[in-house]
C-alpha positions in Angstrom: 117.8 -3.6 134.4 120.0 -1.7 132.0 123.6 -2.6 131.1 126.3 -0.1 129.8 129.8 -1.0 128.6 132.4 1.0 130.1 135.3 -0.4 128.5 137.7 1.0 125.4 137.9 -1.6 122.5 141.1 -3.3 122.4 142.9 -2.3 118.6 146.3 -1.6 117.5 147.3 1.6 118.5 145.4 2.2 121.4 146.7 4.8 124.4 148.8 3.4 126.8 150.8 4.7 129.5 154.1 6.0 128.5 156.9 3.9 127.5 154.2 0.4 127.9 155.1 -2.1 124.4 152.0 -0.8 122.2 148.9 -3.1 121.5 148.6 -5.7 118.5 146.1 -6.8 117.1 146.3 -9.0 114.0 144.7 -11.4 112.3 146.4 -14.9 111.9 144.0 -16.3 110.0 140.6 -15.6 107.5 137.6 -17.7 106.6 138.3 -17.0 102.7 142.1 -18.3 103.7 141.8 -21.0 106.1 138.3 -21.8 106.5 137.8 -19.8 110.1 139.1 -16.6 111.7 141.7 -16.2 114.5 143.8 -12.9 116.0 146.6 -12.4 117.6 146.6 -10.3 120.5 149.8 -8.6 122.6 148.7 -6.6 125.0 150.4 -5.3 128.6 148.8 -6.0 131.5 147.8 -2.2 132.2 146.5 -1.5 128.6 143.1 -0.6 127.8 140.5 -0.5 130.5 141.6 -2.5 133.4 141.9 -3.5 136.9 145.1 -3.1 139.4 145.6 -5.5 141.9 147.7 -5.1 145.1 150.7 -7.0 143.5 151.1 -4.4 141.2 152.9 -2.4 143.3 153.4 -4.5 146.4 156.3 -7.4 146.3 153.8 -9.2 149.3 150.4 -8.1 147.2 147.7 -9.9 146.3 147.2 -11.3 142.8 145.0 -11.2 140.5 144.4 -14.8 140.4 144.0 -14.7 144.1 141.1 -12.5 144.5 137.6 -14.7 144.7 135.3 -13.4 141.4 132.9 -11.7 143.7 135.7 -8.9 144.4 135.3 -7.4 140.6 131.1 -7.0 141.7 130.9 -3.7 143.2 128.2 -1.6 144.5 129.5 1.8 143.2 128.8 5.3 143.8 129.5 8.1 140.9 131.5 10.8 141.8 131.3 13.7 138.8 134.0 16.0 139.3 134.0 18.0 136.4 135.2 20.7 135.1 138.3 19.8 135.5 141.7 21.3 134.3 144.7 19.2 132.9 146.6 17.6 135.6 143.9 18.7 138.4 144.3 17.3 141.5 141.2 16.0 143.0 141.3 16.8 146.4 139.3 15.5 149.6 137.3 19.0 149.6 136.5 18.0 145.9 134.9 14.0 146.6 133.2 15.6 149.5 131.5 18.6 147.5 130.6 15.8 144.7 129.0 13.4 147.1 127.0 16.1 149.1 127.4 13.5 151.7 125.4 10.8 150.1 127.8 7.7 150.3 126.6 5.1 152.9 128.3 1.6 154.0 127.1 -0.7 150.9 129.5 1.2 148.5 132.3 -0.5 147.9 133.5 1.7 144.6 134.0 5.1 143.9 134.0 6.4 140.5 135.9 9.3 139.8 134.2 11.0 136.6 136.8 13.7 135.3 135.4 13.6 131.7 139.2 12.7 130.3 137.9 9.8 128.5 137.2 12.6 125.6 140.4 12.6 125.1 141.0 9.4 124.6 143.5 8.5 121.6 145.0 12.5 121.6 148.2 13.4 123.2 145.7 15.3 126.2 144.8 12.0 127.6 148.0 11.9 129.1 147.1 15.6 131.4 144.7 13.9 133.0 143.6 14.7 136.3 144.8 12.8 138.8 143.8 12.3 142.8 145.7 13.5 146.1 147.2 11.0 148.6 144.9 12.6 151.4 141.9 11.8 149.1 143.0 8.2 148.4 143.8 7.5 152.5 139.7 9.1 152.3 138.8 6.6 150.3 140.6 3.5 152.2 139.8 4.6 155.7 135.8 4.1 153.8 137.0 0.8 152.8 136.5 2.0 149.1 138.0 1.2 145.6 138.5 3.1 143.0 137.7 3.6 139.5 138.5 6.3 137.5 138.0 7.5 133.5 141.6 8.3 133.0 145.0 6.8 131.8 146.1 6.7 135.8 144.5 7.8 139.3 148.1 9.3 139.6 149.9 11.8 137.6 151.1 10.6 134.2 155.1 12.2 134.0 154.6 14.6 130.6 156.4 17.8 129.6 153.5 19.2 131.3 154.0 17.9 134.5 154.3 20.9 137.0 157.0 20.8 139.3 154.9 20.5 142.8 153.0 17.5 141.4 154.0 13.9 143.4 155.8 11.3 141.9 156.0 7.8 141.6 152.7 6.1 142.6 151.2 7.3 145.9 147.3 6.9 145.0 148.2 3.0 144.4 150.5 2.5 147.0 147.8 3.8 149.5 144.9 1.8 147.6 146.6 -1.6 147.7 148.5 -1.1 151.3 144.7 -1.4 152.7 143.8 -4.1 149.7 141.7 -2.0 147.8 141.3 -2.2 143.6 141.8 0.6 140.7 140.0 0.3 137.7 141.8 2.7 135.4 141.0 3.7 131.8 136.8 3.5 132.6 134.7 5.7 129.4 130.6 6.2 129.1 130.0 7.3 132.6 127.9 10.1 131.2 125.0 7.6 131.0 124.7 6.4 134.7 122.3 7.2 137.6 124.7 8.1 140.8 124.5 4.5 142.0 125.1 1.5 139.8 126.7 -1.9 139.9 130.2 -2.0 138.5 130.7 -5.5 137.1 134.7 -5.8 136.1 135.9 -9.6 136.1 139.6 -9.5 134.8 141.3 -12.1 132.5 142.4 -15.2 135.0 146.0 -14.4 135.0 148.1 -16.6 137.0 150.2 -14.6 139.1 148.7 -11.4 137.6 149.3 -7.8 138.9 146.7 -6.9 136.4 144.1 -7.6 133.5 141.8 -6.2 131.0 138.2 -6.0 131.9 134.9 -5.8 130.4 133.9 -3.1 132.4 129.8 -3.3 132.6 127.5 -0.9 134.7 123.9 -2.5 135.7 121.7 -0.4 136.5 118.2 0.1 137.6 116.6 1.4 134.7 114.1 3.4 136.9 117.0 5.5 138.1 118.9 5.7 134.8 
């Protein structure tokens, strides 16, 4: 077996959606100083590589504290939709082209691949693609989560934002509504086989709506 990290280093400065407190990392103490070495880290719930719960957008939703650890295993299926355009949306037609029909019951995750973790730390993370509703309700009818290598499965409000693009959060409303996850802010995925595990254990928050992960993909290393 084979194991890939999938996860963006947590550092001052990192991307994070619009108008989220910005990410600290400092040092509060040194060997030379104090005779060990500590840090400090603020960090939002949504920063960085991480996994949504329901009760991030649902008052009734399930936490993240509330979810057994076996939830954050998934058997995942790769979805590469690239090329994609800035703010593309990734539609039903677009999954199904991808998958060529290969997706059977023991999939639990999809992984959206729009190559925007490139991007990462520019201004052009923020265009990302994004999915359609009718492609999320696709993907719960299928009893699916998702993960994705961008900022946010839906559109992230720039300048750029075109005037017939939705608004607000329809992709997670219709994930956690049928208690599905979203792993957002996923890199790497250029290195895996079409079908990998997806280990993502969040942070134990209590009452959480989200955490960082240490995203990790196992795979078979006679398929990578």
């Amino acid at each position: 077996m084979a194991s890939y990290d999938l996860s963006h280093p947590i550092e001052s400065g990192m991307s994070v959606y619009p108008g989220t407190p910005p990410v600290r990392v400092e040092s509060t103490a040194t060997v030379e100083a104090d005779g060990f070495r500590a840090t400090a880290i603020e960090i939002d719930s949504h920063a960085g590589t991480h996994v949504d719960a329901p009760a991030h957008m649902l008052a009734d939703g399930t936490t993240i504290d509330e979810l057994p650890v076996e939830r954050f295993r998934f058997t995942a299926r790769l979805a590469d939709c690239r090329p994609l355009e800035p703010r593309a949306e990734i539609d039903v037609g677009t999954l199904t082209a991808t998958l060529d029909g290969d997706l059977d019951e023991a999939v639990d995750l999809l992984v959206v691949r729009t190559g925007w973790d490139d991007h990462w730390g520019t201004d052009r993370y923020f265009d990302h693609p994004y999915l359609s509703r009718e492609a999320t309700d696709w993907l719960a009818d299928r009893g699916l989560s998702l993960g994705i290598d961008a900022l946010n499965a839906d559109p992230t409000p720039t300048d750029a934002a075109g005037p017939d693009e939705p608004t607000g959060y329809p992709v997670h409303h219709a994930l956690f509504s049928s208690n599905r996850l979203l792993v957002e802010n996923l890199r790497g995925l250029g290195r895996l086989p079409s079908r990998f595990e997806l280990q993502a254990h969040p942070l134990a928050v209590r009452d959480g709506d989200a955490a960082p992960v240490r995203a990790v993909a196992v795979v078979d290393e006679v398929e990578a």
